[in-house]
SEVOMI-898115 format. One line per field, with one value per residue (C-alpha): x, y, z; residue number from 1. Coordinates in steps of 0.2 Angstrom, whole numbers. Example, Ala and Ser with C-alpha at 12.3 -4.5 7.8 and 13.67 -1.06 7.14 Angstrom:
BEGIN
u	62 / 68 $
v	-22 / -5 $
w	39 / 36 $
k	1 / 2 $
END
This chain:
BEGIN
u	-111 / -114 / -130 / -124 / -113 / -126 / -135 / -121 / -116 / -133 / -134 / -117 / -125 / -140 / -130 / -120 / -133 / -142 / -128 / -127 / -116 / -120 / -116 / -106 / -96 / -96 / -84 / -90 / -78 / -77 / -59 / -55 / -38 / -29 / -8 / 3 / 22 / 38 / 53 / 69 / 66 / 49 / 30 / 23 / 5 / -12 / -13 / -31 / -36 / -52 / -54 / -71 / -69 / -80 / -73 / -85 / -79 / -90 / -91 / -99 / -96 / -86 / -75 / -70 / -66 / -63 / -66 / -66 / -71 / -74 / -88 / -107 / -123 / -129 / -118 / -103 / -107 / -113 / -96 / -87 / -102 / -96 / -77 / -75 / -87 / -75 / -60 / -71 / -73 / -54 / -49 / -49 / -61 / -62 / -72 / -72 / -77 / -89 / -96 / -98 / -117 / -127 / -119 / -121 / -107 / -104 / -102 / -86 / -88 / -72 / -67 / -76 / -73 / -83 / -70 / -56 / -71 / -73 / -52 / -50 / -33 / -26 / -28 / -19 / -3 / -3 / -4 / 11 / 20 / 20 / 27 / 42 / 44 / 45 / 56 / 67 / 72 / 84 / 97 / 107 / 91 / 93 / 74 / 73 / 54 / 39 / 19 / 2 / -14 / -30 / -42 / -60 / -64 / -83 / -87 / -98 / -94 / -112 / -114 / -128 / -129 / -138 / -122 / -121 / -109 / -104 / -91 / -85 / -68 / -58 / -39 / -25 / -8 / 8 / 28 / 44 / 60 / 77 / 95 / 107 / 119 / 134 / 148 / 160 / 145 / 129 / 118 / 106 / 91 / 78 / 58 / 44 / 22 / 7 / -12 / -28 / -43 / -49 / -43 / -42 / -26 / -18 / -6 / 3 / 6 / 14 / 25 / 30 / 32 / 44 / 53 / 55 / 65 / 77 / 80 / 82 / 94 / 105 / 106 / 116 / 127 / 147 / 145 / 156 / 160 / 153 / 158 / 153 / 144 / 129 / 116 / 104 / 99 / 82 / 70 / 63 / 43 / 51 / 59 / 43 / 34 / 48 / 54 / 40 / 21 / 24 / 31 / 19 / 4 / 12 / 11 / -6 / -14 / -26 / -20 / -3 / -9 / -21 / -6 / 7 / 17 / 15 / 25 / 10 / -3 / -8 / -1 / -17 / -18 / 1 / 15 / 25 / 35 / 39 / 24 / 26 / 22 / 2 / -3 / -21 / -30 / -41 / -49 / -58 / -42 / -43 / -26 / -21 / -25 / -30 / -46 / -62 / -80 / -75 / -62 / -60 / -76 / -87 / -87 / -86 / -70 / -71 / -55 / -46 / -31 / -18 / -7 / -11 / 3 / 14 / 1 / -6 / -25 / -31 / -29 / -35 / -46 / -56 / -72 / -64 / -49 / -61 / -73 / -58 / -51 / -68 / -68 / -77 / -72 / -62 / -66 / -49 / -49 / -34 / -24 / -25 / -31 / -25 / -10 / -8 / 7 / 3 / 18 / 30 / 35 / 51 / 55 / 67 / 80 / 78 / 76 / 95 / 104 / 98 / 115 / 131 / 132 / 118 / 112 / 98 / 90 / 79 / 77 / 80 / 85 / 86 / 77 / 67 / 65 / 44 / 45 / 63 / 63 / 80 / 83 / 100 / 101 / 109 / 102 / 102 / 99 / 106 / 114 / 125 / 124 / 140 / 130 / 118 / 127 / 126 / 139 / 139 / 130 / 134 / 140 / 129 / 129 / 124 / 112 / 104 / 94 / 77 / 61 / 54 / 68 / 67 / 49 / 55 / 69 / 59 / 68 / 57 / 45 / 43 / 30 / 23 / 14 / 13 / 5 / 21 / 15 / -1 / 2 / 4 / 2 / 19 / 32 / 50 / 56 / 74 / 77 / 91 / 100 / 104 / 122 / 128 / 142 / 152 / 165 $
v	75 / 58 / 60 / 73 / 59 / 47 / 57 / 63 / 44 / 40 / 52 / 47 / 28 / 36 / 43 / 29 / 17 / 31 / 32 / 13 / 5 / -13 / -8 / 4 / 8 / 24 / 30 / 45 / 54 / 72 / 75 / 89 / 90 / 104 / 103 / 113 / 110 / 111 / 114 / 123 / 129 / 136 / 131 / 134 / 141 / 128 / 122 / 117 / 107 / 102 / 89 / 79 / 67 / 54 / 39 / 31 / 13 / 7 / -12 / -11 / -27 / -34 / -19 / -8 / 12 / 22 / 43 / 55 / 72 / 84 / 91 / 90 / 91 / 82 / 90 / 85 / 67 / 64 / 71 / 58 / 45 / 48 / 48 / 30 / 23 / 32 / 21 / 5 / 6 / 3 / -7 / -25 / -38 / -45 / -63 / -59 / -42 / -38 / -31 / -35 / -39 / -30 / -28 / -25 / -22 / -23 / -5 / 0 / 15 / 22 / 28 / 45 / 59 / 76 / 85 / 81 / 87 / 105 / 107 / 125 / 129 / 136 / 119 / 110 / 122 / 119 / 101 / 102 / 114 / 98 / 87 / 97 / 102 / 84 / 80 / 94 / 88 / 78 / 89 / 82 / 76 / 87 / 89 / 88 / 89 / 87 / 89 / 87 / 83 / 82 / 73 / 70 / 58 / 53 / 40 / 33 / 16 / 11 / -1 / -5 / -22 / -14 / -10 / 4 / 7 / 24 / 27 / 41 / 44 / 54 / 56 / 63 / 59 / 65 / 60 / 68 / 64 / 66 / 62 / 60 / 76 / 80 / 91 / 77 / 65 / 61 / 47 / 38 / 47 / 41 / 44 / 39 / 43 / 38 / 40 / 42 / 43 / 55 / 68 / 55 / 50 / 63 / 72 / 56 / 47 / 62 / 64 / 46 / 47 / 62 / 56 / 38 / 45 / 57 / 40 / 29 / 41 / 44 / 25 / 24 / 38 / 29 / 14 / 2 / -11 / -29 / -44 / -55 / -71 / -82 / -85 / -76 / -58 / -52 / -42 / -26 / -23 / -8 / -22 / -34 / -24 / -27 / -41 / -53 / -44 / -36 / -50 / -62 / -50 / -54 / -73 / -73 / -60 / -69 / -58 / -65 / -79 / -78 / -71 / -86 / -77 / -84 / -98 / -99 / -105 / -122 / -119 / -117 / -130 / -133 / -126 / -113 / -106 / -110 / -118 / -101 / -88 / -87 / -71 / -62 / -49 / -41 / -24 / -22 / -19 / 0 / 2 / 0 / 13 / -1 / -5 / -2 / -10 / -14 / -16 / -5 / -11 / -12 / -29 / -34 / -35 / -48 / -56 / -70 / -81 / -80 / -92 / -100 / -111 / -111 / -115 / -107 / -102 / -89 / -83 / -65 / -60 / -48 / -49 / -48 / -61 / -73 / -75 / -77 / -92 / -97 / -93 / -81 / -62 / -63 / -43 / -39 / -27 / -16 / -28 / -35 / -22 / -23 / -35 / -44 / -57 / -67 / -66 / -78 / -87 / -77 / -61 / -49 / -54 / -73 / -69 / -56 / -72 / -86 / -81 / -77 / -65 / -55 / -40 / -31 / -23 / -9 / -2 / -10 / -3 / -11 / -24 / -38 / -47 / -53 / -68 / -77 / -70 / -64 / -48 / -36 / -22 / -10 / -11 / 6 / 12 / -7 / -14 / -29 / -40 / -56 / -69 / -57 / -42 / -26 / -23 / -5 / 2 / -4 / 6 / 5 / -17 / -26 / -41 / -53 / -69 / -75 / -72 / -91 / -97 / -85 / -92 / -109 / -103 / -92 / -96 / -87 / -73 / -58 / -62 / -45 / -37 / -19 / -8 / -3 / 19 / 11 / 1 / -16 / -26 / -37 / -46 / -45 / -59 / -69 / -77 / -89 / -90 / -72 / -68 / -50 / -43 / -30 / -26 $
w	-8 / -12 / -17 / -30 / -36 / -38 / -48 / -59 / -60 / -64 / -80 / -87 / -88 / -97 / -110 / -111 / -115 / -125 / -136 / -140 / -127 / -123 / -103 / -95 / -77 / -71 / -55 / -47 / -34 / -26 / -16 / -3 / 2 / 12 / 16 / 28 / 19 / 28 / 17 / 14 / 34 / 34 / 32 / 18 / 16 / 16 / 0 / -3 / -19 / -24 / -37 / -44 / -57 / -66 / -74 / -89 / -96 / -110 / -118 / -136 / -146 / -136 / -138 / -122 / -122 / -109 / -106 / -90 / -86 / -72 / -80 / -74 / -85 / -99 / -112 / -103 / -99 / -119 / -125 / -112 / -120 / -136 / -131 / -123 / -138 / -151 / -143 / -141 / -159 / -160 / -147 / -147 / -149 / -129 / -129 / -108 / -105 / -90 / -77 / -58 / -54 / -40 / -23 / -5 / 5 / 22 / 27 / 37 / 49 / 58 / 42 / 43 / 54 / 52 / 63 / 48 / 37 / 44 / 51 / 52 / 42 / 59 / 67 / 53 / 55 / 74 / 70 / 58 / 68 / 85 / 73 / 66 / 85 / 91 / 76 / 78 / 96 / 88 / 84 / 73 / 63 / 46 / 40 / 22 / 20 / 30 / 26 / 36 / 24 / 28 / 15 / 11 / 0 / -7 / -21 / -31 / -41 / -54 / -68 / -79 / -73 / -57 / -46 / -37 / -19 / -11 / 1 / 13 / 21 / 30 / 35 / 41 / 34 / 37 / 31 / 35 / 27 / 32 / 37 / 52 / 51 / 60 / 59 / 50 / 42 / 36 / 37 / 22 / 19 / 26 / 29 / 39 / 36 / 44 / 41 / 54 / 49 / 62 / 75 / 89 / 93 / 80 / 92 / 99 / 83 / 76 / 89 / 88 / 70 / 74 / 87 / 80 / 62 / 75 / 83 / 68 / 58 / 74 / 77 / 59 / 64 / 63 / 53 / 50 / 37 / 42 / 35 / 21 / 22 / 18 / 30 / 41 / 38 / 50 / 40 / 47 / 41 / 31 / 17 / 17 / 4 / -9 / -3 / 0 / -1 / -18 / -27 / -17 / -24 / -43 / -40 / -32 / -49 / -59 / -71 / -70 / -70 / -87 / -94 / -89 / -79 / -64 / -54 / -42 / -55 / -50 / -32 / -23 / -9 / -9 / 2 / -4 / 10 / 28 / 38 / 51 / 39 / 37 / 29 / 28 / 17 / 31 / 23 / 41 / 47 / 52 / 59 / 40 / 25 / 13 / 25 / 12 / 10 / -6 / -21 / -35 / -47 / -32 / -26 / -7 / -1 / 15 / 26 / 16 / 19 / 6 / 15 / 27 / 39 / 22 / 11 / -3 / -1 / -12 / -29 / -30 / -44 / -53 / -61 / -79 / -73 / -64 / -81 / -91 / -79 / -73 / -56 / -45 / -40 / -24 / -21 / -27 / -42 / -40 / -27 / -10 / 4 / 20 / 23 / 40 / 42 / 60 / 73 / 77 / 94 / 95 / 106 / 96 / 107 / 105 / 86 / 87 / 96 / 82 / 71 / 74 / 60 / 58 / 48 / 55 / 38 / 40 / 23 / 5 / -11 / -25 / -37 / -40 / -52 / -50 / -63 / -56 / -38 / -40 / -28 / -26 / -18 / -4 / 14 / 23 / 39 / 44 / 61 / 64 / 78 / 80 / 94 / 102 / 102 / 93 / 86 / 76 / 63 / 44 / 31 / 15 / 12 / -3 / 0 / -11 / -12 / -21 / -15 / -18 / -8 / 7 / 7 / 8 / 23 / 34 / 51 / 64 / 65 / 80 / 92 / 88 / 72 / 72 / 59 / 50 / 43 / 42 / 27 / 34 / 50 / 51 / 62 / 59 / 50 / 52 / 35 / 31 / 12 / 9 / 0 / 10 / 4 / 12 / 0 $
k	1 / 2 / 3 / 4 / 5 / 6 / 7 / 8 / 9 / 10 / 11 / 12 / 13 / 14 / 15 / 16 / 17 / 18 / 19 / 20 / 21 / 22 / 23 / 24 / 25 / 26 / 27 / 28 / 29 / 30 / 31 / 32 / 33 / 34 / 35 / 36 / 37 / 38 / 39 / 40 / 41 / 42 / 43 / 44 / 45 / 46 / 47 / 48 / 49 / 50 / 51 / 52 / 53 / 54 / 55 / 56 / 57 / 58 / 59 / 60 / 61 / 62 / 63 / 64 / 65 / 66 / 67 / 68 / 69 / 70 / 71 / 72 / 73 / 74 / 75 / 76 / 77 / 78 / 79 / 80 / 81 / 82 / 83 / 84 / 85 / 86 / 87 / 88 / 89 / 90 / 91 / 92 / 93 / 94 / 95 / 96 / 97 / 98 / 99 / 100 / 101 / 102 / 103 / 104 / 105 / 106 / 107 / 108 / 109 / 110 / 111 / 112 / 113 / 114 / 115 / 116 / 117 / 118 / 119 / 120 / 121 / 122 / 123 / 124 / 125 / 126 / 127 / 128 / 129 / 130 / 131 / 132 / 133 / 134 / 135 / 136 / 137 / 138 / 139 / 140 / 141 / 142 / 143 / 144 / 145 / 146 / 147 / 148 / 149 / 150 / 151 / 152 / 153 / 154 / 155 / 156 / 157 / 158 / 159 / 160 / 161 / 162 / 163 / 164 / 165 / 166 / 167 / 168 / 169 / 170 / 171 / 172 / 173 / 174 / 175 / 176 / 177 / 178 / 179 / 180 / 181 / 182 / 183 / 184 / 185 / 186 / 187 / 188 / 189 / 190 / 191 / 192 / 193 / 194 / 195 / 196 / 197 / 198 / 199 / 200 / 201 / 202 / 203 / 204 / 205 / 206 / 207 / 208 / 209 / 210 / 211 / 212 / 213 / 214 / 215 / 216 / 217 / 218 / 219 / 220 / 221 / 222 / 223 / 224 / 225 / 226 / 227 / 228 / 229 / 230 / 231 / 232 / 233 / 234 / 235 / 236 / 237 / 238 / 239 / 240 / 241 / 242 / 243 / 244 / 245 / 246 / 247 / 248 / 249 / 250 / 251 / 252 / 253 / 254 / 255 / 256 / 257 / 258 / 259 / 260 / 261 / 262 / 263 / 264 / 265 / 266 / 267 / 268 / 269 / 270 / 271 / 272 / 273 / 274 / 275 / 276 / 277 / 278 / 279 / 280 / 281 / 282 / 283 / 284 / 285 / 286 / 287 / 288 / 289 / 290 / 291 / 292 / 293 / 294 / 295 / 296 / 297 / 298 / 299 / 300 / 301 / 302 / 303 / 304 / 305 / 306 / 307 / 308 / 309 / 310 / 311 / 312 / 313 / 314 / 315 / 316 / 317 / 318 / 319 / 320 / 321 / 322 / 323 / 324 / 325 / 326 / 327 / 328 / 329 / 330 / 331 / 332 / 333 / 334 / 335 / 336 / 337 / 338 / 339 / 340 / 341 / 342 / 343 / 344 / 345 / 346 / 347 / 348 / 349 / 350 / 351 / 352 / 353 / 354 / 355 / 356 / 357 / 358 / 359 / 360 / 361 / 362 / 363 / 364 / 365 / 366 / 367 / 368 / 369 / 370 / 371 / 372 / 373 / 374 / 375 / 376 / 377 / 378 / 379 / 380 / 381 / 382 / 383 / 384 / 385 / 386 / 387 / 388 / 389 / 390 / 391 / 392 / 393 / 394 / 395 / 396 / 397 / 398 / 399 / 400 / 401 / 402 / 403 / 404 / 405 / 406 / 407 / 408 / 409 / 410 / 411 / 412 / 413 / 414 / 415 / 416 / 417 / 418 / 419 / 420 / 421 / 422 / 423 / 424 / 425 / 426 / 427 / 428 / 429 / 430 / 431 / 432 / 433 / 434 / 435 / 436 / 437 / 438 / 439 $
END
């Protein structure tokens, strides 16, 4: 297959530059993906999609158009040619338009299972079938909706400047969404996923994942009203992506930053939180789903600090954003990879007795504002502790703070970082400063 893509990849660059563009990208990718789906109390049948695509973007003149198809042969590609050049001719003079030059990625393996590639249909039913069994254990988990997929992925990513990477993956994913459900009450919703990239391993980590929402929607099963203060709440990794990793990734964009947006701008090499929180970008990171060889345009992508003992170490850019602040590429077109925040010194026992008011929060929803920090919103599935001690599960609470200066008053972290449904490796986090309202 990836040959195939090369070759297609290869043609649409010809008739790109045969057409009259000064130099052209091309993504090639081909996608397999089956799904058993649980929902309204049965499975459904496998749903198998099939999907190849390739993404032209042309510069003529310093003028950039775009076109796609899933078409093959020369007729095809020429009519995409002619599409993105048609928009160039109408887009916007751009002084900074390029491309990335030649690279040579350090391959990744661990990504690719054949057994995910040739999964009999039957297998994937009896896969989906142990998780909604280990699920359905707990009885008073009400399932709302449930899925196994298995994907396979190949790419190709060529340039006219000489570029040219290919990629392989496999993986199986999985979510399943729910509530806490009793004859007189129901909890929050809430959900839970995960990814592998192969077989191995498959069977135990949907079980967990099964067992772990029954447990976690029980646990909020009788809340009760807290009380109202200012002062410590300890984050659980479910909140860190809205609270502190997607409005971290905003301040870190060189395309924020081009755009004077950001607060971060001339904050490299200073301190912008707490000395304890030291955060990574580690795309060889295959517990994680953001683990790649490379970034969207096909640059390298490599581990990086992006703060390092409170202090600010990387501003990531693309090739685009780097020529138009005169830097370098930082292999992070389309955004960091694979996140890793290092632990702390503090048990989770340790880090439960540091207040005596405490709201355990371990879901957030609501907003933030990226540009002032500002963030309000409810915390669900939340506990409260008085000293130490757990004290009952907490009706729906509002909390709300700013991001920059729950940086600046990071208390402790966990002594642990665990892949949270793949998507990050974190600590919990105790915080100090955050308003919690339980009227």
């Amino acid at each position: 297959m990836i040959d195939k893509l090369k070759r297609n990849a290869t043609a649409m660059l010809a008739q790109a530059e045969k057409l009259g563009a000064d130099e052209a990208e091309v993504r090639a990718t081909h996608n397999v993906s089956a799904r058993v789906t649980w929902e309204k109390g049965d499975f459904s049948i496998s749903v198998l999609n099939t999907k190849s695509e390739i993404e032209l973007e042309v510069h003529k003149d310093q003028r950039k158009g775009t076109a796609s198809t899933n078409e093959e042969g020369d007729s095809a590609h020429a009519d995409a040619a002619q599409r993105a050049l048609t928009l160039a001719k109408y887009s916007l003079e751009d002084q900074y338009l390029c491309l990335p030059k030649s690279q040579a990625p350090e391959e990744l393996p661990g990504r690719f299972d054949p057994a995910v590639a040739t999964l009999p249909p039957a297998r994937l039913h009896e896969l989906a079938a142990l998780f909604l069994a280990e699920a359905k254990r707990e009885k008073r988990l009400a399932i709302d909706g449930a899925h196994v997929e298995a994907e396979v992925t190949h790419e190709v990513i060529a340039n006219s400047d000489g570029l040219q990477v290919s990629d392989a993956e496999t993986q199986l994913s999985w979510v399943v969404m729910g509530m806490g459900k009793t004859e007189t009450e129901v909890t929050s919703f809430d959900y839970l996923y995960g990814i592998n990239w192969g077989v191995d391993g498959v069977e135990d980590r949907l079980r967990d994942c099964g067992r772990e929402l029954g447990e976690r929607v029980v646990g909020c099963l009788g809340p009760r009203k807290g009380e109202s203060y200012k002062g410590a709440v300890l984050l659980s990794p479910g909140t860190l992506g809205d609270l502190l990793i997607n409005p971290m990734q905003f301040h870190i964009s060189g395309r924020q930053i081009m755009d004077g947006k950001s607060r971060w701008d001339k904050s490299l090499g200073k301190l912008v939180s707490s000395s304890n929180l030291t955060l990574v970008d580690n795309p060889r990171n295959l517990q994680l789903s953001g683990a790649t060889p490379y970034d969207a345009e096909g640059v390298s992508a490599s581990r990086k600090h992006v703060i390092k003992d409170g202090v600010l170490e990387l501003h990531m850019d693309s090739t685009y954003s780097a020529r138009r602040r005169g830097t370098v590429s930082t292999g992070h077109a389309g955004g960091l990879h694979a996140i890793e925040i290092m632990p702390g010194g503090k048990s989770p026992d340790e880090l439960l007795a540091a207040a005596d008011k405490l709201v355990v929060v371990d879901r957030f929803s609501g907003n933030l504002d990226p540009i002032t920090g500002d963030f309000s919103g409810i915390a669900k599935c939340s506990h409260y502790y008085r000293n130490g001690q757990y004290q009952h599960p907490l009706t729906e609470t509002m909390i709300a703070g700013n991001f920059f200066e729950m940086l600046q008053n990071i208390i402790d972290l966990s002594d642990q970082s665990l892949p949270w449904c793949n998507q990050y490796q974190v600590p919990w986090i105790l915080v100090d400063g955050i308003s919690v309202s339980a009227d």
